[in-house]
N, C-alpha and C positions, 0 to 999 in steps of 0.2 A: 486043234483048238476047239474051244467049244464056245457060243456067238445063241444071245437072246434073239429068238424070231418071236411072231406073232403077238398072242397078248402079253408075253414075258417081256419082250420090245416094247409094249404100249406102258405096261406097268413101270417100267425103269422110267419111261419119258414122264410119266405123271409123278414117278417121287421123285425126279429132278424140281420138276417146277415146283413140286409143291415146297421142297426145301428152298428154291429162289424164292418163295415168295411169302414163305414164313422167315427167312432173313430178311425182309424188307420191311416185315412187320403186317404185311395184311390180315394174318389171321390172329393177332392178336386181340384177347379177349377185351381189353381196355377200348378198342377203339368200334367196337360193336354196337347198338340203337337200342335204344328200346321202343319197344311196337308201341303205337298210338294206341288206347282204349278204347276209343270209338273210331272207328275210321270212314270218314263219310265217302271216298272215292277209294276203290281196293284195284289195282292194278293185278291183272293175269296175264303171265306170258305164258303161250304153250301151246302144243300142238292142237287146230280144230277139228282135227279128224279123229283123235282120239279118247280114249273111257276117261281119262284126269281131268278132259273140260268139264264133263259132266258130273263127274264128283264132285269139285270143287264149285261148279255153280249150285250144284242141289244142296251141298254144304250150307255154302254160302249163306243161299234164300232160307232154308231151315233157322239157321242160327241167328242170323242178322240181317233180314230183307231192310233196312233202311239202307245200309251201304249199295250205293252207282256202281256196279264193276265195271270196268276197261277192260277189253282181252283185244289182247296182238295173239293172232293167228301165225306161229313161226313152225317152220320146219325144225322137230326136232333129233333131229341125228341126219347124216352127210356131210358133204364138201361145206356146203352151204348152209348150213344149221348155226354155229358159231357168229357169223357176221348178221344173221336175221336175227337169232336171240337180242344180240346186240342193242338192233335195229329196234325190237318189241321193246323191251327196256327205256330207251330213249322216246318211244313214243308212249306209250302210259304215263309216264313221267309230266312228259308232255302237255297232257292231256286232263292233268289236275291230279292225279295217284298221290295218295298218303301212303300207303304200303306196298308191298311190289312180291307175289307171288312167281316166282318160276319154278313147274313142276312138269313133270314129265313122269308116264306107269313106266312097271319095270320093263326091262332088257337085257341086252348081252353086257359085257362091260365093253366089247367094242362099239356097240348101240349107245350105249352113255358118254362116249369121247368127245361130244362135242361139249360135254359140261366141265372136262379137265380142260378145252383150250385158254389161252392164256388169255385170249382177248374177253373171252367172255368171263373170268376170272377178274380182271382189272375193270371192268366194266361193272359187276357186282360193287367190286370194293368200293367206284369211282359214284356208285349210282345217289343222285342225292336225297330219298326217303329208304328208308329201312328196306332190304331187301329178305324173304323168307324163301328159302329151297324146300323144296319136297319131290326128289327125285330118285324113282326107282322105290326098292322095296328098304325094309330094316335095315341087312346087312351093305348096300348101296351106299356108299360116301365119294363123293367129287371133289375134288377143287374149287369145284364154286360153292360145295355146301361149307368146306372150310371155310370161306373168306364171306361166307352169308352172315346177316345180324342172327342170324337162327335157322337152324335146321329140324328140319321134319322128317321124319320116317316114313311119308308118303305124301302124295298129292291132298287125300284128305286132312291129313291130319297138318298140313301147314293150311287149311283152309280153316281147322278150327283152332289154327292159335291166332288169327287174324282177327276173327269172328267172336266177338262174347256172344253167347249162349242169350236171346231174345228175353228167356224168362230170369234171368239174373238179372238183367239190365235193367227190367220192370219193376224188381226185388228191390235194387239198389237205387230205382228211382222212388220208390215209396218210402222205403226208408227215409231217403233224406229230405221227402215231402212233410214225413211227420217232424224229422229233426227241425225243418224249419221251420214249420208251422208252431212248435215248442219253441224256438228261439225269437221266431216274432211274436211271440205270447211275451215269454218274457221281455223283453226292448221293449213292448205296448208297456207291460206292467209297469216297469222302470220307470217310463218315461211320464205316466198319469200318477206316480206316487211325486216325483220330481216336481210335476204341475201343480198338485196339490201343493207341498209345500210350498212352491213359490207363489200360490194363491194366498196360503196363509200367513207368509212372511208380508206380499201386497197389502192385504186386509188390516195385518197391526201395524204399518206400515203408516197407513191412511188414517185407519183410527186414532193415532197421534198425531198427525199431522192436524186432523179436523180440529181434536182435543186443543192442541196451544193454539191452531188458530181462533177459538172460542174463546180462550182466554184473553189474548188481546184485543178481540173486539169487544168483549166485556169491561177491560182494563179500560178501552179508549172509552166506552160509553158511561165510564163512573167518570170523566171529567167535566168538570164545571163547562168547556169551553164548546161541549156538545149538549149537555143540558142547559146552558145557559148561553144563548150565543152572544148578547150582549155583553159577559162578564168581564172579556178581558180591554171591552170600550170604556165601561167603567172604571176599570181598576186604574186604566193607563191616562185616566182625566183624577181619580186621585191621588194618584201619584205626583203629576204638573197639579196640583192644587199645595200640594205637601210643600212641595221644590220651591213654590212662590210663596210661602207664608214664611218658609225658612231665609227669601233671598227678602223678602220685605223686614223681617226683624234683622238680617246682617248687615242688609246696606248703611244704618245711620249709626251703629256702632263702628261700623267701618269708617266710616266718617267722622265720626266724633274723634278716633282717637289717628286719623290723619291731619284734623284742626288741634290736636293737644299737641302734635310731634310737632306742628309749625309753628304752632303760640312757640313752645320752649327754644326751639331754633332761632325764633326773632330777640327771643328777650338775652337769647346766648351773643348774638352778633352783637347787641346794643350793649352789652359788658364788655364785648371786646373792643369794639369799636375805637376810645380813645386810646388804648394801649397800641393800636395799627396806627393812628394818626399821628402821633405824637413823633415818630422819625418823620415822616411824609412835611412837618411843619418845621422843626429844626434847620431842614435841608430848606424849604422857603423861605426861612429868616434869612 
């Protein structure tokens, strides 16, 4: 029979898992981050004792000294490698991380086994800011760089997909200093053409209002009752002058011809008078 030993054994065990865990969906590309822009806190995990801290920091500073970095110092390859990476991961994170570097210089591919373990595979996936690998050289791919938001081709160069380049950012801040300075030009201009019209709309606004009220006070100042403040004492004494010359010539025609209606009315009763007595005497005989 013939039976996988060594890395031919390690290789089966790594495309096992990796097909467990691209049927569960980890390394699909749908459910992958996209990297912050700015990243004020950048998480590094990775070995302290070796050439990747120093890439990645000198990177770093080069490209983007405002970014805080976190480094977790983990062992990276051994028994114990897998469960420290872990470990680094959860404390960066911890500790304010917007992005999360795990990188590692090259090795053997038995030196890189602790980045096909599973724990640290699900720990990637599980991790809650974008996580970036950069481990080993070009030809070098893990399992964790599978199920990373993004993979790098080395420790550097996941430190400069983290990092905008200092002088672009400067580029791209003046840019939109001018854009904005252009934009509140224009909103000022807007807004003092806006004023103006509503000055001038105020102003004719006023101007007619002042206009008719000029006219009514002019209206009220042609009446007699302001030029003349006695006039309407006057008018209303000859008026009751008027009333009583009228009620003095109506009263004795009034009266004469209520003494004509009662002369006729007596001399009416006195014609009838014996025609009503005349039964009233009959009946007394």
């Amino acid at each position: 029979s013939v039976a996988l030993a060594g890395e031919g054994n390690l290789r089966l065990q790594v495309a096992n898992l990796a097909s467990k865990l691209q049927a569960e969906g980890l390394m699909d590309a749908a459910r992958k981050r996209a990297l912050p822009q700015l990243p004020a806190s950048i998480g590094l995990v990775t070995s302290p004792r070796g050439a990747a801290v120093h890439d990645v920091l000198r990177t770093l500073r080069r490209r983007f000294p405002l970014a805080r970095v976190l480094v977790a110092g983990v062992p990276v390859e051994g028994a114990g490698a897998p469960a420290g990476i872990v470990e680094g991961m959860r404390s960066v994170c911890a500790a304010g991380a917007e992005v999360v570097l795990v990188v590692r210089g090259g090795g053997s591919f038995e030196d890189l086994m602790c980045f096909n373990d599973e724990s640290v595979a699900r720990a990637v996936a599980a991790c809650p800011v974008p996580v970036v690998t950069g481990i080993g050289h070009e030809p070098d791919t893990t399992i964790a760089d599978m199920v990373a938001d993004r993979r790098a081709s080395t420790p550097t160069a996941a430190a400069e997909s983290v990092a905008p380049a200092i002088d672009e950012v400067e580029r791209q801040m003046l840019q939109r200093q001018v854009r904005l300075g252009r934009a509140m030009s224009a909103a000022l201009e807007f807004r003092a053409q806006r004023a103006d019209a509503l000055a001038r709309l105020m102003s004719g606004a006023m101007d007619a209002g002042l206009s008719r009220r000029r006219m009514e006070v002019e209206a009220m100042g042609a009446r007699r009752c302001l030029t003349d403040p006695l006039s309407p004492v006057r008018d209303r004494e000859a008026d009751l002058m008027q009333t009583e010359q009228r009620l003095h010539d109506a009263i004795p025609r009034a009266l004469a011809r209520d003494r004509e209606a009662t002369e006729r009315a007596a001399a009416r009763l006195l014609e009838l008078a014996p025609r009503l007595l005349r039964p009233a005497e009959s009946t007394l005989a």
